[in-house]
C-alpha positions as CSV (number, residue, x, y, z in Angstrom):
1,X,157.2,34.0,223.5
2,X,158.5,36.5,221.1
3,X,155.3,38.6,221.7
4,X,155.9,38.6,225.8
5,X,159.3,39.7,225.4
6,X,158.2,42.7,223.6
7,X,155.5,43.4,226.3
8,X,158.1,43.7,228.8
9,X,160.7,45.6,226.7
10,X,157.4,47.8,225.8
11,X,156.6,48.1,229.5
12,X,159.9,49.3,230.8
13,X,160.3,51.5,228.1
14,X,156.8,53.1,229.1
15,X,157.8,52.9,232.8
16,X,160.9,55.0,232.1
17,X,159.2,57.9,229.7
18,X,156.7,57.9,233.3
19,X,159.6,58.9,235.3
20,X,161.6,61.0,233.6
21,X,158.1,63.0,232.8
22,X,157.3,63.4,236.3
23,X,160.5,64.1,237.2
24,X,160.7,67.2,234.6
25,X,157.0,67.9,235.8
26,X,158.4,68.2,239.2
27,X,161.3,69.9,238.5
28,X,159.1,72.8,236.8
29,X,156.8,73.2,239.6
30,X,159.5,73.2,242.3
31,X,161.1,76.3,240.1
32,X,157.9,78.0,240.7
33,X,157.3,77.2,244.5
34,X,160.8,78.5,245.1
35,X,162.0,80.9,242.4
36,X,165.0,82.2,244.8
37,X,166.1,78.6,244.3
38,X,167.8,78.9,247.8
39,X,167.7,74.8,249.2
40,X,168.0,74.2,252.2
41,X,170.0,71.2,253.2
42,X,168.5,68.8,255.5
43,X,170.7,66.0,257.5
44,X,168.7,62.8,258.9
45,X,171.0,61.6,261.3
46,X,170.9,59.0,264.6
47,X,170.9,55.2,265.4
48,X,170.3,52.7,262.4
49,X,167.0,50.8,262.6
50,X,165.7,54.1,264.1
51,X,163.0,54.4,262.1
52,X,165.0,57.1,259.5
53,X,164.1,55.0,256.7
54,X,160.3,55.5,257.2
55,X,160.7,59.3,258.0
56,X,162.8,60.0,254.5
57,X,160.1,57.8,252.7
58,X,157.5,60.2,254.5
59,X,159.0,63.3,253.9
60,X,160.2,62.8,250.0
61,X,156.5,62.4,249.3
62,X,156.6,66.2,249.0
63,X,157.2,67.7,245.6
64,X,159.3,70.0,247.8
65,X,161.7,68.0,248.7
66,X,164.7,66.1,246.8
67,X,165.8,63.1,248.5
68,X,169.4,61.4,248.8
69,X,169.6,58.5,250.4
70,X,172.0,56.4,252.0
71,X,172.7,54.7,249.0
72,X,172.5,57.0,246.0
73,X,176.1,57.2,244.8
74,X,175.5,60.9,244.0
75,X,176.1,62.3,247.6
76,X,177.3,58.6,249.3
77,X,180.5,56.2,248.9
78,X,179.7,53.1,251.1
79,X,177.0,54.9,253.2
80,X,178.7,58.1,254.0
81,X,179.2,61.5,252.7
82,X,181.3,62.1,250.0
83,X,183.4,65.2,249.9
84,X,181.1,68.1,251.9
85,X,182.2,70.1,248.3
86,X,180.1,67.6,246.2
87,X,177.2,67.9,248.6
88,X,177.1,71.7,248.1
89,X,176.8,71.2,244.7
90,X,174.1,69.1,244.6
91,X,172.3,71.5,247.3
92,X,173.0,74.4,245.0
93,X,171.9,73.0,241.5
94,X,168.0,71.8,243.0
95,X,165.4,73.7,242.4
96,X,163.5,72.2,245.5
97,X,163.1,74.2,248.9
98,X,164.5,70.9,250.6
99,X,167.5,68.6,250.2
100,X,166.9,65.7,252.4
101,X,170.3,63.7,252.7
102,X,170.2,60.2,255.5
103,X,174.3,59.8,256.5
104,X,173.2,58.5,259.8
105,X,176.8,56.9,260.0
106,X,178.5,60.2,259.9
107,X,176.3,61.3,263.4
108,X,179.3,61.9,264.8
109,X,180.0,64.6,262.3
110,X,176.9,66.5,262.8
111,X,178.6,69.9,264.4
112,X,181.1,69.8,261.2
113,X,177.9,69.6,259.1
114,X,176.8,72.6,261.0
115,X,179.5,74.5,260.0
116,X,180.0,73.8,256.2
117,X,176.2,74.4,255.8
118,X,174.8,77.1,257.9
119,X,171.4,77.3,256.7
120,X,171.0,73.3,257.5
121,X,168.8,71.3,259.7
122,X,169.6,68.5,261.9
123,X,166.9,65.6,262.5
124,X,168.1,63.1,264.7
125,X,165.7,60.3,265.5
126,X,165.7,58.0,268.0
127,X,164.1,55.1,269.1
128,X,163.5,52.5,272.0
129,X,167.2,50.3,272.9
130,X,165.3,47.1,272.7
131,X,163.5,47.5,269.4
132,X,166.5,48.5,267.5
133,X,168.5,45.8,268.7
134,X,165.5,43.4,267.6
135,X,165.6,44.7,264.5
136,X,169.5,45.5,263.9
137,X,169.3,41.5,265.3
138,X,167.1,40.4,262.7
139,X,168.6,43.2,259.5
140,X,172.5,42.4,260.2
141,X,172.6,38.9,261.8
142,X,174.5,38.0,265.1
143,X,177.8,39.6,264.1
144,X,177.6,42.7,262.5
145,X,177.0,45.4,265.4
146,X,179.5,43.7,267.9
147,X,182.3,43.6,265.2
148,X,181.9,47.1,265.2
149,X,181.8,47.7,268.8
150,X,185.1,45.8,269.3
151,X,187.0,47.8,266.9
152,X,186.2,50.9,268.7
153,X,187.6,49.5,271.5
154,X,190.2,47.4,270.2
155,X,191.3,50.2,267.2
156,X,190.9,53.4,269.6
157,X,188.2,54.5,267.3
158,X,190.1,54.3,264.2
159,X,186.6,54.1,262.2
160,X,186.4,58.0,263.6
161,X,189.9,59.2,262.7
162,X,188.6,62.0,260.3
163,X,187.0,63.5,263.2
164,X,187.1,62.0,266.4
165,X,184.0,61.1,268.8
166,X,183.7,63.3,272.0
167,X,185.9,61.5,274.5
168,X,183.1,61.5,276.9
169,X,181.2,58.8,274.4
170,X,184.4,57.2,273.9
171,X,185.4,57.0,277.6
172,X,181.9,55.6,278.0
173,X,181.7,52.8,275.4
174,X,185.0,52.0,276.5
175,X,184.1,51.7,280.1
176,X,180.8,49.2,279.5
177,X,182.8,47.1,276.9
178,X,184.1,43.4,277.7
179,X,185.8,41.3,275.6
180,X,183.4,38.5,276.0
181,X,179.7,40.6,275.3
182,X,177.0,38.5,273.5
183,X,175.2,40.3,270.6
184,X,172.2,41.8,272.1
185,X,174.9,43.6,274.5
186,X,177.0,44.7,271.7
187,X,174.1,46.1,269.6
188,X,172.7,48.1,273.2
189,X,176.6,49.3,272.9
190,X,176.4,50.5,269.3
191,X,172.8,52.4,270.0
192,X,174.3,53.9,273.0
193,X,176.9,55.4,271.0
194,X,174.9,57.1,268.3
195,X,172.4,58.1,270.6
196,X,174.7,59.6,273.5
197,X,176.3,62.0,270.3
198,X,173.1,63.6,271.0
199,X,173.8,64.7,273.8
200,X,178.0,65.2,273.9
201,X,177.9,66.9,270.9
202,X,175.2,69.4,273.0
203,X,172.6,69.2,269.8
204,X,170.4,69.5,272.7
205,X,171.2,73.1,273.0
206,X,171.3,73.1,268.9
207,X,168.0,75.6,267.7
208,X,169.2,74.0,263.8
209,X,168.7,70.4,265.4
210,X,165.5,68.4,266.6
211,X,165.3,65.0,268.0
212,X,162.9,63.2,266.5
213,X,160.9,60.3,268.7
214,X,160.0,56.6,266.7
215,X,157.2,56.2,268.8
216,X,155.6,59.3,269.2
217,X,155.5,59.5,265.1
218,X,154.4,56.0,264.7
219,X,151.5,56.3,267.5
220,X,150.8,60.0,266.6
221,X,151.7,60.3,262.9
222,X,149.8,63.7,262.0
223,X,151.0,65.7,264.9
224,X,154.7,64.6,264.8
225,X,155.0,65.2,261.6
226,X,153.6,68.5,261.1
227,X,155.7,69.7,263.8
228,X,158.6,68.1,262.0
229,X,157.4,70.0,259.1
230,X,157.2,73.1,260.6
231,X,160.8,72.9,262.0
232,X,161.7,72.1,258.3
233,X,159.9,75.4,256.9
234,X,158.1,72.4,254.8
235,X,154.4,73.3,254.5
236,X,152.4,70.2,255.9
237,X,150.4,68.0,253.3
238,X,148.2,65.1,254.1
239,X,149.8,62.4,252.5
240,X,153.6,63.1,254.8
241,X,151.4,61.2,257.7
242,X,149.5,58.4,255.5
243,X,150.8,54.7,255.8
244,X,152.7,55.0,259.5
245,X,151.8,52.6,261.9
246,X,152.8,51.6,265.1
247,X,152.6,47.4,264.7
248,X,156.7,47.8,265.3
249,X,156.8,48.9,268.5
250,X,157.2,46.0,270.8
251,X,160.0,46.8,273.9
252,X,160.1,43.0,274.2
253,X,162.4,43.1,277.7
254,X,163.5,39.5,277.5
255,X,166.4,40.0,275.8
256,X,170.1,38.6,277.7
257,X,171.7,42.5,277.8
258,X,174.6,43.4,280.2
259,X,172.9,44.6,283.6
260,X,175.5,48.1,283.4
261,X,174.7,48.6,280.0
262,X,171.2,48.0,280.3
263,X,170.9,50.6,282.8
264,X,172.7,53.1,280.7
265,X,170.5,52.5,277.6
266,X,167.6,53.2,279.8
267,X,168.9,56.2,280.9
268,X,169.5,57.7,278.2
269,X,166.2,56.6,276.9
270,X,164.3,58.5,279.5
271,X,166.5,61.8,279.5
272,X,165.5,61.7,275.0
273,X,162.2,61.1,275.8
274,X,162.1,64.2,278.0
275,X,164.4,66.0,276.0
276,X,161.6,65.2,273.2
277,X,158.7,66.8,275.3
278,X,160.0,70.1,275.5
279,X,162.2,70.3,271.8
């Protein structure tokens, strides 16, 4: 007994001196790759259950890239931005060409991140109404995305005060909402939301911004990403594309969504997939 307890002490202690040696390892080569030490802040923004947790695990396989997620307590409080101050800090102080930060519930704030950081890039990925409402379904339970839809309505927004939603996306939501929506309608509310920003917030016309398609990356992993990498200044390597599949996309079309919001959700799915073809 005494002996396995020792093992596992032993290991962790092993798996720790591992980590903090590659990390130093990386930290020395990323010094070289970019002496100027000039980082370039990347935002991953769009719809949860987009598919933004596959592309920041694709993306931080690069030694060039330093990755905060959602839930690193360095740049997040509750999954969203701390103070844009702290997040220049942490961009100035890597050595990597990259900082790749996910606040894909401060969308709404993606002009403002413009502004405070003008050397940033924007990817906003996006991906088909009825598998992300599968799959926020299945992650959140029943409840979760129509709580939040009828606060928006109910609250004015409140969520949003910091910086209010175009009124156009508010006016829309707004307009489709009714007191008495079953989940799958509420969750085809919530990704109409994020996903119409796109649009009001005219990152369509952004050069810093590029929408990002689940599908097309899943079902044509080496060319999606090296054009993502290419828009990131991020020199393309192998291993960005390895381990995507496509088994996720199924656009099962039985689910019980309102008929007017169903027909905005595919909408706005076709005018992102065009938009897509020619970003």
């Amino acid at each position: 007994m005494m002996n396995t307890q020792y093992m596992h002490k032993f290991s962790r202690i092993w798996k720790d001196l591992r980590l903090h040696q590659n990390h130093f390892r990386k930290q020395l080569w990323q010094g070289w790759v970019n002496p100027t030490r000039q980082s370039t802040p990347v935002f991953l923004i769009g719809c949860g259950r987009s598919g933004t947790s596959m592309l920041v695990k694709q993306l931080s396989k690069s030694w060039r890239v330093d990755l905060y997620n959602e839930n690193n307590p360095a740049a997040f409080h509750k999954y969203r931005l701390l103070d844009f101050s702290v997040i220049d800090k942490l961009v100035k102080k890597s050595l990597a060409p990259i900082v790749l930060l996910k606040p894909i519930l401060d969308t709404y704030r993606s002009q403002l991140l413009l502004l405070m950081f003008p050397t940033a890039r924007l990817i906003f990925a996006y991906r088909h109404y009825v598998d992300v409402i599968e799959s926020s379904l299945k992650r959140f339970g029943d409840t979760s995305r129509i709580t939040h839809v009828n606060s928006w309505v109910r609250e004015n927004f409140r969520e949003f005060a910091v910086l209010p939603p175009p009124q156009k996306t508010r006016n829309l939501i707004s307009s489709l909402w009714k007191p008495d929506l079953n989940p799958e309608s509420g969750a085809a509310l919530y990704w109409l939301f994020y996903n119409q920003l796109y649009f009001d917030l005219e990152l369509d016309q952004e050069y810093r911004a590029r929408l990002v398609c689940y599908e097309s990356v899943v079902t044509n992993p080496v060319n999606e990403m090296d054009g993502l990498c290419q828009f990131l200044g991020l020199p393309f390597e192998p291993g960005i594309a390895e381990g995507i599949f496509d088994t996720s996309v199924k656009h099962d079309h039985s689910l019980d969504i309102d008929p007017e919001i169903l027909a905005e959700c595919e909408t706005l799915w076709q005018r992102m997939f065009q938009q897509a073809l020619v970003s």
